[in-house]
C-alpha positions as a Python dict, from the first residue, in 0.01 Angstrom:
ca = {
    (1, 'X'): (0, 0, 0),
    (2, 'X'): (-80, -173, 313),
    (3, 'X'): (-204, 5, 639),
    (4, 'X'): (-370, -124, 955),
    (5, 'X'): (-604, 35, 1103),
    (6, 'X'): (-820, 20, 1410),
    (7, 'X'): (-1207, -38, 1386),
    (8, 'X'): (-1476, 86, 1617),
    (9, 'X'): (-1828, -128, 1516),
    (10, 'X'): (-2148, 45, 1582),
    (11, 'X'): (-1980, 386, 1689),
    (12, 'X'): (-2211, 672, 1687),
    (13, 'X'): (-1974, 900, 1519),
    (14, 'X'): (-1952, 695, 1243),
    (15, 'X'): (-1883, 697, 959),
    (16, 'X'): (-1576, 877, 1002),
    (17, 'X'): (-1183, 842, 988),
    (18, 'X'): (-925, 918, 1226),
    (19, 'X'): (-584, 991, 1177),
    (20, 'X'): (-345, 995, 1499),
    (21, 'X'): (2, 928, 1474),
    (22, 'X'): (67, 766, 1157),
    (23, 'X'): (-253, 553, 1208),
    (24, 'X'): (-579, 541, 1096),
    (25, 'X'): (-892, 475, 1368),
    (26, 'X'): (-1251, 427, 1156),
    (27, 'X'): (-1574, 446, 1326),
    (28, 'X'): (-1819, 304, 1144),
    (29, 'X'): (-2213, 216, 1265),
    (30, 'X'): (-2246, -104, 1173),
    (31, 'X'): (-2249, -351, 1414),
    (32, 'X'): (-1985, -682, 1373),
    (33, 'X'): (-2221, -881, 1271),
    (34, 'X'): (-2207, -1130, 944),
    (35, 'X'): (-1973, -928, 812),
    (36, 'X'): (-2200, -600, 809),
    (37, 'X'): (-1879, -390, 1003),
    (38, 'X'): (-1637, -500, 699),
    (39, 'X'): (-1808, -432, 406),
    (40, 'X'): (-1819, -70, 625),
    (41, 'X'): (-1476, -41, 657),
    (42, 'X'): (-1411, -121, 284),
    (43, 'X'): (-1654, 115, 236),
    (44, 'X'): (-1542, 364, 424),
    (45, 'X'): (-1193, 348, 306),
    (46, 'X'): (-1279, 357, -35),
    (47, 'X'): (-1441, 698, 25),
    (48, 'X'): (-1200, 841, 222),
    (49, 'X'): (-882, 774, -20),
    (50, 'X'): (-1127, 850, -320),
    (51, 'X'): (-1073, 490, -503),
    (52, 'X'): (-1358, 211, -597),
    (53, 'X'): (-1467, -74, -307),
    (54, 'X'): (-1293, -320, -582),
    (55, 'X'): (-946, -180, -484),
    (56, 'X'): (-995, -199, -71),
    (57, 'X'): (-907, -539, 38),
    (58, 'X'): (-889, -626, 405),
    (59, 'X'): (-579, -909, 466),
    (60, 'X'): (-621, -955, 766),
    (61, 'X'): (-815, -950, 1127),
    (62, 'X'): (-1189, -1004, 938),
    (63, 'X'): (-1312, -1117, 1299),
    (64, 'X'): (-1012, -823, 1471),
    (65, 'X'): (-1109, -466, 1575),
    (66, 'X'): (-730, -453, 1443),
    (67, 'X'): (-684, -509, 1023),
    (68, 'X'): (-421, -519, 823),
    (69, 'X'): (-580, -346, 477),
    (70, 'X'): (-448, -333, 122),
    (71, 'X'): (-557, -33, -97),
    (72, 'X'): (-461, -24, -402),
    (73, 'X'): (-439, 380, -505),
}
């Protein structure tokens, strides 16, 4: 399945998933830099839908605050 979701790099609250209105918002604490705040989000996502890292693949927006994610469940 596909989602997008909206990513907030070097949040506080993070690591942590938010769901509001059919979307999901992930704070995560590392910063965007070299990739660190991606391999977070795959991360992240992977723990929150309960599935391995291999099966979290981000489509789109790698330099966005906006992705478009494929998990494969």
């Amino acid at each position: 399945m596909q989602i997008t979701v909206r990513v907030k790099p070097g949040s506080r609250k993070g690591p942590l998933v938010e769901s509001d209105a059919g979307s999901l918002t992930l704070f995560v604490r590392d910063r965007a830099v070299d990739g660190a705040a991606n391999d977070a989000v795959v991360r992240l996502l992977a723990d929150h839908f309960g599935i391995p890292q291999r099966d979290v693949t981000i489509l789109r927006g790698h330099t966005s605050r906006i992705k478009r994610v494929e998990v494969d469940a």
